[in-house]
C-alpha positions in Angstrom: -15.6 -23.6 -21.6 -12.5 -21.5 -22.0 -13.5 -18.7 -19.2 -14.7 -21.9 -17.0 -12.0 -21.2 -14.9 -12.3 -17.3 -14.4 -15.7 -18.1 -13.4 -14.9 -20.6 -10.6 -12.6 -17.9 -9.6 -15.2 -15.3 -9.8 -17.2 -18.0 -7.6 -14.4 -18.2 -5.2 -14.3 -14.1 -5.1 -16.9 -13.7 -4.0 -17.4 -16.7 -1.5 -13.7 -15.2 0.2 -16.2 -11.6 0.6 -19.1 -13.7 1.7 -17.1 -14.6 4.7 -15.5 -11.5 5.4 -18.3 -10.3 7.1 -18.4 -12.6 9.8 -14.3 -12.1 10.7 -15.3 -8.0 10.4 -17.9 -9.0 13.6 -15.1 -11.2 15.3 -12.8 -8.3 15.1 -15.7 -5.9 15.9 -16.3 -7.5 19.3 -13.1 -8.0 20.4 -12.2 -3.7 20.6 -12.0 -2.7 17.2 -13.7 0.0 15.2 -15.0 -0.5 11.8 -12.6 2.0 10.5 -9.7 0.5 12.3 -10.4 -3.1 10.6 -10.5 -1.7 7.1 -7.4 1.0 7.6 -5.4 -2.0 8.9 -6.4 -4.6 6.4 -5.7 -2.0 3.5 -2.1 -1.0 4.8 -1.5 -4.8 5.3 -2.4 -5.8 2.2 -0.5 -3.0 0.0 2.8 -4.1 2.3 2.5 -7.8 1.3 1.8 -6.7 -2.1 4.3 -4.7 -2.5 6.9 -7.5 -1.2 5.3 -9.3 -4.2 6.3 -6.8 -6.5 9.7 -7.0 -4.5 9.4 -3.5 -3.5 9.2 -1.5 -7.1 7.5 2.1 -6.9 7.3 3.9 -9.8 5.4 6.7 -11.9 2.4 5.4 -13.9 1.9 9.0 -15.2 -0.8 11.6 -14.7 -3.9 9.7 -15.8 -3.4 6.1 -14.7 -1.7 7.7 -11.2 -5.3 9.2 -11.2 -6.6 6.2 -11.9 -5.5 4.3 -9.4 -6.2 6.8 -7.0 -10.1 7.1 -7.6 -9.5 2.8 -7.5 -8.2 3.4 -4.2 -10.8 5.7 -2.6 -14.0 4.5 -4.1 -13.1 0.7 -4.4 -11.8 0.9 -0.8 -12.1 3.6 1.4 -15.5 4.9 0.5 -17.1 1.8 -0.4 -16.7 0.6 3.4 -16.7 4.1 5.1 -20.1 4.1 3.7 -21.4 0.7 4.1 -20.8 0.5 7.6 -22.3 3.6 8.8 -25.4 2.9 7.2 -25.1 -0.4 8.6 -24.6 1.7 12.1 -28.3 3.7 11.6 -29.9 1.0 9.2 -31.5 -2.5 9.3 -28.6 -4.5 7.9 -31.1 -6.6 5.4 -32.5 -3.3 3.6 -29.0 -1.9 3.4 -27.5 -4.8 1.8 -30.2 -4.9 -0.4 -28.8 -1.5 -1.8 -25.1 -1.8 -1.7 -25.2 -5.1 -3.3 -27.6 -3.6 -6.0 -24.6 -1.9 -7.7 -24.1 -4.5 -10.8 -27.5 -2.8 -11.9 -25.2 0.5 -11.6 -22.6 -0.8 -13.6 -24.4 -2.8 -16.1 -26.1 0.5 -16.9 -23.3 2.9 -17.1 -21.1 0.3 -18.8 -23.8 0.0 -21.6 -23.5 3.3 -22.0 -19.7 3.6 -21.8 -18.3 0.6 -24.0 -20.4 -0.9 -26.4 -19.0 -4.1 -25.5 -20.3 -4.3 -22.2 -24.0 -4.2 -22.9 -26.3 -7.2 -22.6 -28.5 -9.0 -24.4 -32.3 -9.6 -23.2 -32.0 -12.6 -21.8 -28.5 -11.7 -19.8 -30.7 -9.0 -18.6 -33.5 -11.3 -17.8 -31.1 -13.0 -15.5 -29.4 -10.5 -13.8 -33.0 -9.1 -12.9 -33.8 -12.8 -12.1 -30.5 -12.7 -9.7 -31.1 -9.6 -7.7 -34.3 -10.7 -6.9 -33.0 -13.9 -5.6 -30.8 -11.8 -3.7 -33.4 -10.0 -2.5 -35.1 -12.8 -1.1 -31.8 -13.7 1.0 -31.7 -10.6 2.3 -34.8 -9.4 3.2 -36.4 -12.7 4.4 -38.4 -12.4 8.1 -36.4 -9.0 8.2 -37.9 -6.5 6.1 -39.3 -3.9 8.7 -39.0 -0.7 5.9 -36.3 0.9 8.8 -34.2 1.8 6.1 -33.4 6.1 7.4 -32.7 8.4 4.5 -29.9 9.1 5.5 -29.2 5.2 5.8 -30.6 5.2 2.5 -27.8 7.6 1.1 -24.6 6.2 3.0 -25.9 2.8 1.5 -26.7 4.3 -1.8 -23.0 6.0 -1.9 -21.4 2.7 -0.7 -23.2 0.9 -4.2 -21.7 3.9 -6.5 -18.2 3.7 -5.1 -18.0 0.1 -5.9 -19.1 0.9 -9.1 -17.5 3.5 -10.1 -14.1 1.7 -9.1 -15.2 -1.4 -11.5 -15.9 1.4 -14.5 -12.4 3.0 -13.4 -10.0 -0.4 -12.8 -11.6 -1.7 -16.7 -9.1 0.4 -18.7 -6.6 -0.5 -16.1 -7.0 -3.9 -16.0 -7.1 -3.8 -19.9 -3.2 -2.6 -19.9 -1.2 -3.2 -16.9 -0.8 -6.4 -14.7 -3.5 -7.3 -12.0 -0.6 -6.9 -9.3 0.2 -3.7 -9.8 -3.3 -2.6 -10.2 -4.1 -4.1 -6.6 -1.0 -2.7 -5.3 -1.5 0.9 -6.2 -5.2 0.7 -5.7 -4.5 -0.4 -1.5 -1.6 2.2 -1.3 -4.2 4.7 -2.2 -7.2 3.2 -0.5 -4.3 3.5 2.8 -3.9 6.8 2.6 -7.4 7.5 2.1 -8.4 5.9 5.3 -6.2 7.7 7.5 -8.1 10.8 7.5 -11.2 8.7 8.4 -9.3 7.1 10.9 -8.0 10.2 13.1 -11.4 11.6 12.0 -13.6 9.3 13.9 -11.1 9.2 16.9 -10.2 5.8 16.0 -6.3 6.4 16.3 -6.1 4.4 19.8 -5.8 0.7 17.7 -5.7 -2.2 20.4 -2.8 -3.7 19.4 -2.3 -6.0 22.1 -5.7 -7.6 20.9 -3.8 -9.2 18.4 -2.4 -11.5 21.0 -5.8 -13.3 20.9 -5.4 -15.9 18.3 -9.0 -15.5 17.5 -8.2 -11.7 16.7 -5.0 -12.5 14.8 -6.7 -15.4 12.9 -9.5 -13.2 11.6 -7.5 -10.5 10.8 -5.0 -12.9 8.4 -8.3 -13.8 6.9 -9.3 -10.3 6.0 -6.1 -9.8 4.9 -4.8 -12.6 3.0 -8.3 -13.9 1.8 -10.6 -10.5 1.4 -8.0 -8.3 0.7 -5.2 -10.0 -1.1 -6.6 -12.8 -2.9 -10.1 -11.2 -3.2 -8.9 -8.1 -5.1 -5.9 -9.6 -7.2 -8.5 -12.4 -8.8 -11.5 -10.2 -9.1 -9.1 -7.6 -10.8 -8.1 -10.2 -13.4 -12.1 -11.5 -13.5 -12.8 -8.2 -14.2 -11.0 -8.1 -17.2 -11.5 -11.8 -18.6 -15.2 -11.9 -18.2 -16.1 -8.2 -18.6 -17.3 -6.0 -16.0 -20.8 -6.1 -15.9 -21.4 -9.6 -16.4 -18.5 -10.5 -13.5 -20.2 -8.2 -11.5 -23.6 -10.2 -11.6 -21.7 -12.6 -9.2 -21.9 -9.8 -6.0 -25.6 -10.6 -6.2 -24.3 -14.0 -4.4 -22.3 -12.5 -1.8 -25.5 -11.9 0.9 -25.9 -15.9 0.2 -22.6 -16.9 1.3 -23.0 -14.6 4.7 -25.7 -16.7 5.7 -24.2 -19.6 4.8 -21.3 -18.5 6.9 -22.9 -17.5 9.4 -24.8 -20.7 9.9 -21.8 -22.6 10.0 -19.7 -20.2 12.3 -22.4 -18.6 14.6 -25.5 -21.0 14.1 -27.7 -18.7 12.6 -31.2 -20.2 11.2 -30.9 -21.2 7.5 -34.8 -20.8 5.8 -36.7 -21.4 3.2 -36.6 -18.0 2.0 -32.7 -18.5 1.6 -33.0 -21.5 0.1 -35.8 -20.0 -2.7 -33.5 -16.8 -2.9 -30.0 -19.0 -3.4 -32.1 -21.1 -6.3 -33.0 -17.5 -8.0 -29.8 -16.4 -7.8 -28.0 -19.7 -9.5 -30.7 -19.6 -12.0 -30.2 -15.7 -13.2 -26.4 -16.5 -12.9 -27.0 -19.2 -15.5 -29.4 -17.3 -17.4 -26.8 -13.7 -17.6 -23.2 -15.9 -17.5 -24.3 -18.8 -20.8 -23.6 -17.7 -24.1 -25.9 -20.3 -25.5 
């Protein structure tokens, strides 16, 4: 009962991310690229942050400056460089089956890393029980096996980042506050992007989009909600509940998008979601209980 409320935040996480994807489409169709959305969201975010932190910049040293850094490009930059290009040569259920199939990546590599971290049969049991619940969401009336290698790859890569920035942020979270953590990790993730941005010819931003309330709307949601709120709680969640076992709660994230999506677009809700959203609460159950 006393990490009840981490998990409600955990829950609330990663309902923000559920809903993400649908403002990424709003923004998508009215101009913008998918590099431009993330570059701006990232900047955004580590300005508002660091008016939290009432402006403060200073040395961490060497290794957590390091850190931070990899926090920045893998948890950030890479993670959504990756995801949507595969998403751009790949049927979206087969590739979301992959990228959110990293808390098998960092259940296993945090087992080996921290003794701590590793699971007991039946928490395994249910985070096997949860992916395949997510599975089902995912892949229901959609599973064509269009999945490209090279699709394959980007997706694969977008799963690792995010993993690797939950292995990197642990020992971070462990001794510095979740604000600066956040804030250091979206200057880095900024300056990351930029590359990618002029890269892909994606320096032209429509600003005068923004005008749009719908556009302005979306983007505060990204911002405030994805970005903000989304990495600040999970970065704390990450350290209360333990990596791995906080990271069984991205298998819900594919749920919430179709949930969304219902709501906001009036996309078909079936059984297969239903079935898959059951599996996932049970595995969640089964992995998050300690009795």
């Amino acid at each position: 009962m006393r990490n009840l409320a981490w998990h409600l935040l955990a829950i609330a996480t990663v309902a923000v991310w559920g809903t993400s994807f649908v403002s990424t489409k709003v923004l998508l169709g009215h101009g913008f690229t998918a590099v431009q959305v993330f570059a701006l969201r990232f900047a955004a975010t580590w300005l508002l942050l660091l008016a939290m932190d009432r402006g403060r910049m200073r040395f961490l040293g060497i290794r957590d400056e390091l850190r931070l850094a990899l926090c920045g490009l893998c948890g950030c930059t890479l993670y959504y460089w990756a995801e949507n290009s595969a998403l751009a040569i790949s049927p979206s259920g087969e590739v979301s089956l992959v990228v959110c199939g990293n808390p098998l990546l960092i259940m296993l590599f945090a087992g080996l890393l921290w003794r701590e971290e590793r699971l007991r049969p039946r928490q395994v049991l249910g985070c096997a029980v949860a992916f395949a619940g997510m599975a089902v969401v995912v892949l229901d009336g959609t599973f064509v096996l269009g999945l490209s290698p090279l699709g394959g790859l980007l997706a694969f890569a977008a799963a690792a980042s995010w993993a690797v920035y939950s292995l990197a942020a642990r020992p971070l979270n462990a001794r510095l506050p979740a604000l600066l953590v956040t804030r250091r990790m979206f200057f880095h993730g900024t300056l990351s992007s930029v590359p990618i941005l002029f890269a892909e010819g994606g320096a032209r931003i429509p600003w005068e989009n923004f005008a749009e309330p719908v556009v302005a709307l979306n983007f505060l949601a990204l911002t405030l909600l994805s970005s903000l709120f989304g990495y600040l709680v999970w970065n704390k969640v990450l350290r209360r509940l333990g990596t791995v076992l906080a990271s069984n709660y991205i298998y819900a994230i594919p749920l919430v998008t179709v949930a969304t999506a219902a709501v906001a677009l009036g996309e078909r809700v079936t059984a297969g979601t239903v079935a898959g959203g059951a599996m996932i609460a049970l595995g969640m159950l089964l992995a998050e209980s300690r009795k």
